[in-house]
N, C-alpha and C positions, 0 to 999 in steps of 0.2 A: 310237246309238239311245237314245232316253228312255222309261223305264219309267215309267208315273204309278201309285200304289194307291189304290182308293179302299175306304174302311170302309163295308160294308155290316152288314144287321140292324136295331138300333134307329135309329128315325130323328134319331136326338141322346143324343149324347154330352154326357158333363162333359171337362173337360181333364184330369184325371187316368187317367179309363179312357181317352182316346183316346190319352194319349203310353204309358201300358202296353201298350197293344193296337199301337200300330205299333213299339213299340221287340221287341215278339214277335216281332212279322211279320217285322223285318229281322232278327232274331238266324234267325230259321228261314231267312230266304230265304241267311244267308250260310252256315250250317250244309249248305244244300242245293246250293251252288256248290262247298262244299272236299267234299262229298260224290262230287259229280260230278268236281269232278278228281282224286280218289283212282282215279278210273273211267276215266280219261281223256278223259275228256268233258268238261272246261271246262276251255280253254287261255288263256294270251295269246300269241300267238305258239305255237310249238310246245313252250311248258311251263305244267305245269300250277300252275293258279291257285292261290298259299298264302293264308293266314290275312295276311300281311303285305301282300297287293299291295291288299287293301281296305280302305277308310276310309270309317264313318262322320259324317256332318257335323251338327253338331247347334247349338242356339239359348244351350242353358244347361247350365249343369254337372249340374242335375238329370235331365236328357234323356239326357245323356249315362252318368251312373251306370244310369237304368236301362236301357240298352243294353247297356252292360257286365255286369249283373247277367243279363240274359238269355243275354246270349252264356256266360256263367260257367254256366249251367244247362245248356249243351247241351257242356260240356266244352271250349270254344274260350280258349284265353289272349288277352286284350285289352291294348293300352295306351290311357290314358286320357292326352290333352293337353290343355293349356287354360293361355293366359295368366294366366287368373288364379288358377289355381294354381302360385304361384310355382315353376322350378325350382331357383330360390336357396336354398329352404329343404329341400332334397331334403341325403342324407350325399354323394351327389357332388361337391355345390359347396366343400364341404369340402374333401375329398378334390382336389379341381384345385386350391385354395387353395395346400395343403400342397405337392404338384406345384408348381408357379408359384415358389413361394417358393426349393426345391431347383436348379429350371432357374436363379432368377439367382444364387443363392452353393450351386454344385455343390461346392465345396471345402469349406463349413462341412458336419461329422460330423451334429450335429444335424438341421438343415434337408432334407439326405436320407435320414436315417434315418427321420424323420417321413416323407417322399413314401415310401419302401422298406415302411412299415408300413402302407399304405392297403391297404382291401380291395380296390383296382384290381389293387397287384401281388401280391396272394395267396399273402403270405409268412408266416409264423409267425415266433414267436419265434427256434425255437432256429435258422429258415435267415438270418434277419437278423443272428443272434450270431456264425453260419459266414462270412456275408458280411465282416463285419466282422474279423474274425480272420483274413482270406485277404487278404492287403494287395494282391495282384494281381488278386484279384476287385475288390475295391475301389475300384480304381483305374480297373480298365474300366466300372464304376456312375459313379465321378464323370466318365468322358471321354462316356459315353452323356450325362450331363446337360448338357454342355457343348455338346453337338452337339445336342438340343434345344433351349437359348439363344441359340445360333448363329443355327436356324431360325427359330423366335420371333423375334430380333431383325432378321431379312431378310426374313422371308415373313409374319409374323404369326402372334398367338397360335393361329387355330386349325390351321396348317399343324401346327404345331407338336403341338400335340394330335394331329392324325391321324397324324403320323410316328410319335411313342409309342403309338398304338395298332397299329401296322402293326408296328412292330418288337416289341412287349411280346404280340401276337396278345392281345392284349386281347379285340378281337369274342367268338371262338371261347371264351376262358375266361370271359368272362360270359353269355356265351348257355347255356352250359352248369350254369352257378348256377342255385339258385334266384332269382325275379324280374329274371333277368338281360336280360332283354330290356327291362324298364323301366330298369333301371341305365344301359346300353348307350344306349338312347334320352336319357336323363339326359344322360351326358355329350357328345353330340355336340349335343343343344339347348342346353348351357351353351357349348360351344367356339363356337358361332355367333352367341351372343349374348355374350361376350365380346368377340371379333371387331370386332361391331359396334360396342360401346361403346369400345373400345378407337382408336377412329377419331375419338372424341369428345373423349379424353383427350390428358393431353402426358406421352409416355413408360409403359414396363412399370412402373415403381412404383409411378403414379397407377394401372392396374389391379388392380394388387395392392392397393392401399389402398380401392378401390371395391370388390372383392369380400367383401373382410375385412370393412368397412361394413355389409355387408350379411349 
């Protein structure tokens, strides 16, 4: 079923009050569905409807910030997507950089020490210095990273990614951060577009060297 709205009152609008006034309307009308399934009364299926199962569609990045701006008024957390907000320039892309580089020389100290110090694995100094002084910890870090290159190099990089988040429960400890839910979103739109480009390229190094590029 398709809902249309139409702006009633003054008989003409500017474009600026009219994308205010509807980017309202939708903050309130989603405000008033996670309302109702706090109540039980807006399902999909037999559960009820989160803040994640909705998505906004919008023309411009402007449109879209004030959508987000509204929704930030009625207390709803939003993520904001968009092409042309690169997610390359985001500290995740980094961060998988650093990852990427560990998966293919898991034996160099260095190269997993930098992936072991990302804020993915939310490790501190002094558990990194433990790690490192525990030669049998150590040793099951660099055999994890081998069996992520493994995968990577049979399934591709983003299998590869989603294994490290499954086994690292990654989801659960960024969801749990603050802005973790955009971090989270972050890296699974990089592993996809890695992916992608990485079907364009010849071999995981030319990846690595496209990402670092950029």
């Amino acid at each position: 079923m398709l809902h249309c709205w139409q702006l009633t009152g003054q008989p003409t609008f500017n474009r600026g009050d009219y994308q205010s006034r509807m980017a309202r309307a939708t903050a309130a009308e989603i405000h008033r569905l996670l309302t109702l399934a706090r109540e039980g009364k807006a399902l999909i299926g037999d559960q009820p409807v989160k803040a994640g199962d909705i998505a906004v569609l919008v023309r411009t990045g402007a449109e879209g910030r004030l959508v987000q701006q509204e929704l930030a008024r009625l207390a709803i957390a939003s993520v904001y997507l968009s092409n042309r907000e690169s997610v390359l320039e985001q500290v995740e892309a980094r961060e998988i950089l650093l990852i990427l580089h560990a998966c293919q020389n898991p034996s160099e100290e260095r190269s997993l020490r930098a992936a072991l110090a990302t804020g993915l694995f939310d490790l501190d100094a002094r558990a990194l210095d433990a790690l490192a002084s525990d030669e049998r910890a150590w040793e099951s870090a660099v055999q994890e990273f081998m069996e992520y290159r493994a995968i990577w190099h049979r399934r591709g990089v983003l299998a590869m990614l989603r294994a490290l988040l499954h086994r690292r429960n990654l989801a659960s400890s960024l969801l749990a951060s603050p802005y973790g839910e955009r971090r989270l979103t972050n890296f699974l739109h990089l592993g996809e577009l890695l992916q992608q480009v990485s079907c364009e390229l010849d071999g995981e190094y030319a990846l690595l060297r496209w990402l670092g590029e950029r």
